[in-house]
C-alpha positions in Angstrom: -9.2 5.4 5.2 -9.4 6.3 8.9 -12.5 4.2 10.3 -13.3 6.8 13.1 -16.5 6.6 15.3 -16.0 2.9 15.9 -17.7 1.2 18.6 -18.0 -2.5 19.6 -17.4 -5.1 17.3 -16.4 -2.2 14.2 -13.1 -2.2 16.5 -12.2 -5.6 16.6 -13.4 -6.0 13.0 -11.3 -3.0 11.4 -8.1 -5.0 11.0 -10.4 -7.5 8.9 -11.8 -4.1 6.6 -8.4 -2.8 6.4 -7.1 -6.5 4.7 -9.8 -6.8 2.2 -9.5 -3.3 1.1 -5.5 -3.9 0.8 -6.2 -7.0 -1.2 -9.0 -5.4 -3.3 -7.1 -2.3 -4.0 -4.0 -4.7 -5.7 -7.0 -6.8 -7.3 -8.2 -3.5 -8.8 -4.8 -2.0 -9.4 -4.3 -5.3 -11.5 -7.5 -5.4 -13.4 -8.0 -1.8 -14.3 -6.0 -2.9 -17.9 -8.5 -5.0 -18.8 -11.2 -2.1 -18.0 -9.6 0.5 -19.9 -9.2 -1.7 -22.8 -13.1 -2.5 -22.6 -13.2 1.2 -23.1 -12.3 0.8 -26.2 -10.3 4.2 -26.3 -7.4 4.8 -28.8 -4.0 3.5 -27.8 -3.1 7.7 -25.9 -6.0 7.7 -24.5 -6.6 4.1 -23.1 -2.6 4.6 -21.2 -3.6 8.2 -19.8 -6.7 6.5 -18.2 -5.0 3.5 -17.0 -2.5 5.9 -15.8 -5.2 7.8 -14.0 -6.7 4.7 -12.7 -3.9 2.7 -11.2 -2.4 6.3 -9.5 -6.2 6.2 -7.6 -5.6 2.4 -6.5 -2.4 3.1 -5.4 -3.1 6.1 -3.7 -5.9 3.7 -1.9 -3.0 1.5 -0.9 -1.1 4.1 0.9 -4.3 5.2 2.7 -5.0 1.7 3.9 -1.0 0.7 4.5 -0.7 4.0 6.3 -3.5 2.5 8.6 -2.5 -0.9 9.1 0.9 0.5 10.1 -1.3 3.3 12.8 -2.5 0.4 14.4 0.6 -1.7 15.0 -0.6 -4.2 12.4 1.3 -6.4 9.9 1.7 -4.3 6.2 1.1 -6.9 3.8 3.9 -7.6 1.0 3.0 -6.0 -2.3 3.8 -7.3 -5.5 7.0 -6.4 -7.6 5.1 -4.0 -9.9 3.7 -2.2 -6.8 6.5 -1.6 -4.3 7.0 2.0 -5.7 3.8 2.4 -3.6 5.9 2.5 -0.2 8.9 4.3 -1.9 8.0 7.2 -0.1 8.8 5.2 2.8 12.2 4.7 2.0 13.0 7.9 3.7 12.4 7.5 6.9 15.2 5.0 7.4 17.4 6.6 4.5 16.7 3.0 2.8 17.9 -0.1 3.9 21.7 0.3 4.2 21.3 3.0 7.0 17.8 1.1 8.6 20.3 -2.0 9.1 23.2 0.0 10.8 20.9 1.9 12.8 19.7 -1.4 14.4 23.4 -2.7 15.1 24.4 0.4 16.5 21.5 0.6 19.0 21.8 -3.3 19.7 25.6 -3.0 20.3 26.4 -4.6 17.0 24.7 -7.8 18.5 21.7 -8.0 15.5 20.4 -11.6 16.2 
């Protein structure tokens, strides 16, 4: 979700946008169970959809993270059950381990 074309107060407001659709993408991603199961599809059918479902909301969330972090804003924490949504993340710092001894090396080993 790239909000191109703003002008005025749409610029100032975006970070606002960008917040509720993060925390109504992980209300969504948490409701769609109780969706599918109003479906009232069999038991194969009701998980494909809810598969289907949640992979759109997350898919959301890494549109809308992939903003906030564009714009030098604050990514909100995500909930244990969603934190494979920045997995693909994990990468760019070769995870945690390597992210941490990067910052000591470049900081002299002085990581206060």
């Amino acid at each position: 979700m790239t909000m191109t074309g703003e002008t005025g107060w749409e610029v100032g407001a975006a970070p606002i946008r960008l917040y509720q659709s993060h925390h109504g993408a992980v209300s969504s991603w948490h409701a769609a169970e109780r969706g599918v199961r109003r479906m009232g599809l069999s038991e194969e059918h009701a998980r494909a959809e809810l598969s289907k479902t949640r992979a759109r909301y997350e898919d959301r969330l890494r549109e809308i993270r992939s903003d906030l972090r564009e714009r030098d804003l604050l990514v909100p924490p995500l909930p244990p059950e969603l934190r494979h949504v920045d997995d693909d993340r994990a990468g760019e710092f070769g995870g945690f381990d390597e992210f941490h001894s990067t910052i000591e090396e470049s900081s002299g080993g002085d990581v206060r």
